[in-house]
Each structure stands twice: as structure tokens, then as C-alpha cells.
N, C-alpha and C positions, 0 to 999 in steps of 0.2 A: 582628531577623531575621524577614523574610516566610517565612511557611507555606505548602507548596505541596502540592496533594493528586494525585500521580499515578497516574491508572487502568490499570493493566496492571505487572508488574513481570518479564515474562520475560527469558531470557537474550538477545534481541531489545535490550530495554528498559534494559539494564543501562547503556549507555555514556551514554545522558540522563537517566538520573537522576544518576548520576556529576557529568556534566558540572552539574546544574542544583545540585548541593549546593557543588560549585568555586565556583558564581557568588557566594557568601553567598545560600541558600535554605537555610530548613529543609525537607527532603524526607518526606513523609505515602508511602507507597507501598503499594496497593492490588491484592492477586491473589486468585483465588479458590483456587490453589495453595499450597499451606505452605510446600513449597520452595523456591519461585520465586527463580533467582540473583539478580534485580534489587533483593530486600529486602536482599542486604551492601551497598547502595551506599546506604541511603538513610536516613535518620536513626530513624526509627518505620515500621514495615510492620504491615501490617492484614490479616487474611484473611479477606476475603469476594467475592463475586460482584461484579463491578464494573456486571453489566445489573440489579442489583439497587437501585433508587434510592434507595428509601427508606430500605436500610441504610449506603449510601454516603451522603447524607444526614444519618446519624447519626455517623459516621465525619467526615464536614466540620464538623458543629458542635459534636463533640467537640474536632476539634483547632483550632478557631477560626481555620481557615486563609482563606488571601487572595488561593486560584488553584485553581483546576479545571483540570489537562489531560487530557484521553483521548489514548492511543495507541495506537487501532482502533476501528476504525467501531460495538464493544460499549458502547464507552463513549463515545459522541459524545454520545446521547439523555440519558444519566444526569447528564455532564458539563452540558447545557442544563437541566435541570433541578434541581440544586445552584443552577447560577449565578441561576436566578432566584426558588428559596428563600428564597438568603441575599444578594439584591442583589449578586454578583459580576460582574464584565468576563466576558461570555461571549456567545455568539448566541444567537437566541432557541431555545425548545422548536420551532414551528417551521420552522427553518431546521435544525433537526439532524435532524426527519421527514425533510424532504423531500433530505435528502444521506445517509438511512442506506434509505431506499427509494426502489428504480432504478425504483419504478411512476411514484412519483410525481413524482421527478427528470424522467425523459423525458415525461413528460406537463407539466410545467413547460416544460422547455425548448421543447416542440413550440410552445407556448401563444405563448411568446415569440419564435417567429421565431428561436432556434437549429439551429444546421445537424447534424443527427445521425441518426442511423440510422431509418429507417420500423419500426415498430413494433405489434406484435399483443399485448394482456394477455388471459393465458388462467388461467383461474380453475379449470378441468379439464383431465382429458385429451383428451376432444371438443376443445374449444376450441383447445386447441393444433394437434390435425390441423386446424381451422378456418386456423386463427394462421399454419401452416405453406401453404394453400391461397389465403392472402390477400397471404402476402409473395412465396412463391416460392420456390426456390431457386437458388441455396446461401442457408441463413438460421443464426442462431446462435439457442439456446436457453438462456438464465440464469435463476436463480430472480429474481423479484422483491422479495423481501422479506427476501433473506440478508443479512447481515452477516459481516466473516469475513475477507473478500476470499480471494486464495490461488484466484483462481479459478474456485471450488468453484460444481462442475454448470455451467459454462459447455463448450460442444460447439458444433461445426459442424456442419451437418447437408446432404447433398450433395444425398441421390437418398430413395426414398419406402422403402428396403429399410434403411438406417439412421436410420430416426426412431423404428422401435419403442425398440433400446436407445439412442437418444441420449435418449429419454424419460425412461427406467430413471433414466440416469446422472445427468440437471440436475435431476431430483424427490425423489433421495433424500438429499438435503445439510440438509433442514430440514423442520421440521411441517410448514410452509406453503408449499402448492405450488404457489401463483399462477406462472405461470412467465411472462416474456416470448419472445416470438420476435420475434426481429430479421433486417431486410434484412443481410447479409452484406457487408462495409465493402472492398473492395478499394484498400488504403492504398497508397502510395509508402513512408511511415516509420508506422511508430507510436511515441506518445511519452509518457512522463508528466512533469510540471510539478510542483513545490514551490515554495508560495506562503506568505506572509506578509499578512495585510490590520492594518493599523494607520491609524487615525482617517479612515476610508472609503474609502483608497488600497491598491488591488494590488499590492503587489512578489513579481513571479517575479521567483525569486531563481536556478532554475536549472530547463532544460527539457532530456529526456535522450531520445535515439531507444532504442528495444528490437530484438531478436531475441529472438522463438518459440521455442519449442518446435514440432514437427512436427503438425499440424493429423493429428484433429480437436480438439486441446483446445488452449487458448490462455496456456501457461505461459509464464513469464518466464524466458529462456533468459540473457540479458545484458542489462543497461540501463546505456547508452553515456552520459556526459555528458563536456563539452556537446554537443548535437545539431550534425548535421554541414549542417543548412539553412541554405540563403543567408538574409541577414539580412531581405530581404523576407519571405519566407515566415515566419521567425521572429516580422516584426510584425505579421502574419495572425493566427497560433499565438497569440500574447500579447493579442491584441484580443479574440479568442475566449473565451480563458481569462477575461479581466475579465467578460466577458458569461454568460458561464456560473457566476460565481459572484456575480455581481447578482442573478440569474435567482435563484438558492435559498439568499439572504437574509443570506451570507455576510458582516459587516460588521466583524468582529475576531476575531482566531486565526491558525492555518495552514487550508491545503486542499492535497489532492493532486489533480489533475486529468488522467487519461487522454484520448487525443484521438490524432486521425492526421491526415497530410495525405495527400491525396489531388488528382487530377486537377483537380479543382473546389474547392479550397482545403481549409478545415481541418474538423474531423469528429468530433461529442463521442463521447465514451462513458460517463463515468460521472467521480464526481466525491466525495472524502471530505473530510468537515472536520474534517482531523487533518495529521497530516505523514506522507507517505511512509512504508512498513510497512519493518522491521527497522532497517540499518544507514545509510539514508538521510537521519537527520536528523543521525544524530552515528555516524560522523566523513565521511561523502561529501559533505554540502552543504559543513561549514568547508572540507574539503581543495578542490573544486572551488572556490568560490566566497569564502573566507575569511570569509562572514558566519555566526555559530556559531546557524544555524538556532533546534534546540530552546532554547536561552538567551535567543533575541531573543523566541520566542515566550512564555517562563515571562515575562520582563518586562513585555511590553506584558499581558498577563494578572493581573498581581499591581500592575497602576496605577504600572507604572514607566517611565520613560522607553527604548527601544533606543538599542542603540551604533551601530549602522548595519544599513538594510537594500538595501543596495545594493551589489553586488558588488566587489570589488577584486581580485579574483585569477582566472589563465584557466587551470586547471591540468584534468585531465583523470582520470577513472574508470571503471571496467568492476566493477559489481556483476555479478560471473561467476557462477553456481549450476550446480553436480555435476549431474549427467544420465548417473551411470556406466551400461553395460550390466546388466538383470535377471540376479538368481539370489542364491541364499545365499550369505552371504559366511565365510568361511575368516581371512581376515587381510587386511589393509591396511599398506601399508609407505608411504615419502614423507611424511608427514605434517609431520614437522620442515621435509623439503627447502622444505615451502610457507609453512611459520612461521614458518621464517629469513628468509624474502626481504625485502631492502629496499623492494621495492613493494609488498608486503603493508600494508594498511590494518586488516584482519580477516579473520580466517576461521577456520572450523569446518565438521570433518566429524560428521556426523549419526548415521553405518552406522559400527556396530562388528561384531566377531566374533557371527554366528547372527545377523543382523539379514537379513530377504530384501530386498534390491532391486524395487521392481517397474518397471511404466510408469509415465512421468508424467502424471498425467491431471491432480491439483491442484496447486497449488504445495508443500503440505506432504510432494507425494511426490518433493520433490527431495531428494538425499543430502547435501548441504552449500552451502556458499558460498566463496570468495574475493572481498575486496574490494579492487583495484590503484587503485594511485594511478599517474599517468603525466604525461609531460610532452604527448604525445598519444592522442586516442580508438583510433586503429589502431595502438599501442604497447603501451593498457591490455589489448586483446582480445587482442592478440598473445602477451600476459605471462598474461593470465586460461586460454588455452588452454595456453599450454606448461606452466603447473604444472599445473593437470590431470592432463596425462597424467606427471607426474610422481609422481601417486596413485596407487600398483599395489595392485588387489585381488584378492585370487585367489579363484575362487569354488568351492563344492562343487559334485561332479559330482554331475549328473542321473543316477539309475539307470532 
């Protein structure tokens, strides 16, 4: 039985390690939480820091395992540097730099002749009034060097009377406050991709349009698969995609790949070497696509052969995320009514009794999710909103 070391163990994390112990894996599971729900699924659990290499390191050649995966951009870098400790299947140390910093990412891509946003790196606050002077606006602000995803400190920025606090808000998510500003992407769709690379070939395995959150901040409101693009456009989207992970060195693993299309074809943004964040590798890719994502990747990872990476199945889903109205909450009723449903995939609400609601600005300030499974994409949303509002919260009044 192969030994598998996975970096992250939250309740996110829970259904692939699951799935990866089903496969015949022994499962290593790694949090810096003692809690962490993802340690009942996993055969030995570890607690420590997973950005921490050198003890994760000691943790991999304690349990003389035969696979590194991260499950978030913390542990992409640590994951590369394990693999090439202990001679593991893994990308190099730089290819995990340059996909866990968006400085150097889009400065990559620029280099290479990919199609992506104009781009200012501001090392100050000067620099960014500079950054903001150079692009123009509407421009968007992200830190450069976060990790995290969830959005965090990404804003739009419209007119010269909100760039003091859009400042505030994209500088204070991390010590380091390099920040980018960006030309402002006016997309048709935006999209993210889940990818597989096995012995130097790209298999998108499935490419999903989104719905926002209400600008200025860029949450994930719904992400629709499969995307609703003519198939042209789709082999734009996937041309792209190849190129964009040649471009920063990707040559085995998963990658998640953000991108839109637009007037003038497709359009990066940014790009992880990992799988899709929470429920998207287990159960949304098998259900769309019937290829068991996180499994194919533990394989090709641990020097074993996949069962398939190529899709067989055209089924449809709406990762739907709560965006209830602000205030303290009192009580929450429905909960079962959305538990019960046969197009329920997953779901979990966040906000219990005395928890406040607020705006969404990050992604970890949504209040839950719904995962629907459907026969169609305007089925899945159709089903993702009606339960919803089948969540009644009542809130405490304002005095």
C-alpha cells in the first residue's frame, strides 16, 4: 500500500482524502489545526504548519511516503520542495514560485506572448498611486505575493475618491504588500478550468463559467459547469489554458486556471498548481465529468498508472455559495429542507445562532454553500437558488 502525504486536512479536504484512502492509499494527512475534520478520513494525521517545509519534510521521511499533494496554493511551494528532497513525481521548486506569486506569474506570461491583463507592480503606496496613473481606470488591485485565494484584498477601483480605502482593503490581507494593479478585464464570461498534466499532456478535464458577487470585490457567487461557450471559443479557452501552463513549468499534477473570454478572445488571470479550492475536485469534477479528479491525480503522483483522463459523462453543476442579507443572526430554519434534496451533492451552512453576517468582500465571508448536481446548467442555478431561499434566518433587531 502506497503512502500519500496530504497538505491541508479541513472540512473542505475531507471528501479527498476520503476518496484517496477508497483508492487503496495509505493516507498521511497534514493541518496545522488539531481539529481539522479531514484527519477522520485519513489513516495517520500530523499537526503542523503545512508552509512549514522543513517539518513537513520530516513528516514525509518519517512516513516514507510515495506522493506529496497540496490542497492550496500554502502548500504548492512545500509540496515542490519535499518532491525534490526525496526524488518524488512532483514540479519543480520553480514552477511552484512562479504559480504561488501573481508578480511573477504575469510577468511570465507577459514575457511569453500570453494574452492577460496590463499590469503595474507596486512595491509602495506611492507606487500604486503611480500603478493606478499608468493603467487608468477602472483598474483592479491584488496583493502580489498572497497565497490563500478567497479572493482576499482583490477590489476594483472606479474613480480617484476610492482608491484611498480600496488601498486599506488589498494591503491588509498579508505582511507583504507588493500589490499589483491591473487594467480592468471587461469579460463576456469568466471562467475557471480543472486540469490534469500526465507525461507532458494537458487534460482539461472540465471548464466552468462564474457569476460575481456585486463589484467592487470579485467573489464567487456560482460556478456553472459545463460552460455554456460554443465549442469554438471553448478550443480558444483550452489553447490558452495549455499555454499558460507551459509558460510556469507545469509538467505533472493538477492546475486550476482562472481566465475569461472576452471580445478579442481569451484572457488570463491567474493560475494554481493544485485542484480547484473546496468541493471541486471530489464530488463536482466525478459528478460532471465522471473522471474521479483528486484519484487520477494521487496516481499519476505516487508512479502509478490513471484510469482515464478524458471525460465520459456531460452532466451539469452549480457550486452555489450563501450571500444571505447582513446582521446577527437569531435562528436559521430549512436546513434539512436543503439536505434532503436529491440534487444535493454537499452543503453546509457556516452562520449559526450570534454569528453577525456581514458583506462579502472575501470569499471566506460567504455564509455557506450548496453543491447541485443537474441534468442542466440553468436547472443546477435554478435548484441552487430555490433552496436558498428555502434558508429562513431571522435576524436580531437593530436598536
Amino acid at each position: 500500500m502506497k503512502k500519500v502525504l496530504i497538505l491541508g486536512a479541513s472540512r473542505y479536504y475531507s471528501r479527498s482524502i476520503e476518496a484517496t484512502r477508497n483508492a487503496g492509499y495509505r493516507v498521511i494527512a497534514v493541518d496545522k489545526n488539531p481539529e481539522a475534520e479531514g484527519f477522520a478520513y485519513a489513516n495517520e494525521s500530523k499537526v503542523c504548519d503545512i508552509a512549514d517545509k522543513e517539518l513537513v519534510l520530516s513528516v514525509a521521511k518519517k512516513g516514507e511516503i510515495d506522493a506529496i499533494i497540496p490542497l492550496n496554493d500554502y502548500g504548492v511551494t512545500t509540496a515542490a520542495y519535499v518532491c525534490q528532497a526525496m526524488d518524488l513525481l512532483g514540479i519543480s521548486v520553480q514552477a511552484a514560485e512562479l504559480a504561488t506569486n501573481k508578480e511573477k506569474m504575469r510577468l511570465k506570461w507577459m514575457a511569453d506572448g500570453l494574452p492577460c491583463p496590463k499590469v503595474f507592480v507596486a512595491d509602495s503606496i506611492k507606487e500604486i498611486y503611480d500603478g493606478v496613473k499608468a493603467i487608468g481606470f477602472p483598474c483592479i488591485l491584488k496583493p502580489a505575493h498572497g497565497c490563500g485565494g478567497a479572493s482576499r484584498g482583490v477590489v476594483v477601483v472606479n474613480t480617484c475618491e476610492e482608491l484611498g480605502s480600496a488601498i486599506e482593503f488589498s494591503t491588509k490581507f498579508y505582511d507583504d504588500k507588493t500589490t499589483l494593479v491591473e487594467t480592468f478585464i471587461e469579460s463576456e464570461k469568466e471562467h475557471s478550468a480543472e486540469v490534469i498534466v500526465f507525461n507532458g499532456k494537458v487534460h482539461v478535464l472540465a471548464i466552468a463559467d462564474k457569476i460575481k458577487t456585486k463589484l467592487p470585490y470579485r467573489v464567487d457567487k456560482n460556478v456553472i459547469y459545463p460552460t455554456s461557450l460554443p465549442i469554438l471559443q471553448q478550443k480558444e479557452l483550452v489553447e490558452t489554458i495549455e499555454n499558460s501552463i507551459a509558460s510556469v513549468g507545469i509538467n505533472i499534477g493538477a492546475a486550476h486556471v482562472e481566465l475569461a473570454t472576452t471580445k478579442n478572445g481569451p484572457v488570463l488571470f491567474e493560475l494554481g498548481a493544485r485542484c480547484g479550492g473546496g468541493g471541486t475536485p471530489e464530488p463536482i469534477v466525478p459528478f460532471v465529468t465522471g473522471v474521479r479528479m483528486f484519484v487520477e491525480l494521487v496516481r499519476i503522483l505516487a508512479g502509478d498508472l490513471p484510469e482515464t483522463l478524458s471525460p465520459f459523462l456531460q452532466r451539469a453543476c452549480n457550486y452555489h455559495f450563501l450571500t444571505p442579507e447582513k446582521g446577527k443572526v437569531l435562528s436559521i430554519s430549512g436546513l434539512n429542507t436543503v439536505r434532503e434534496n436529491a440534487a444535493v451533492l454537499d452543503f453546509e451552512m457556516f452562520k449559526n445562532f450570534g454569528d453577525e453576517i456581514g458583506e462579502v468582500k472575501i470569499g471566506t465571508d460567504r455564509s455557506g454553500f450548496i453543491i447541485v448536481g443537474a441534468h442542466s446548467p440553468a436547472k443546477a442555478i435554478e435548484i441552487g437558488y430555490s433552496l436558498e431561499n428555502e434558508i429562513k434566518i431571522q435576524y436580531e433587531k437593530s436598536t
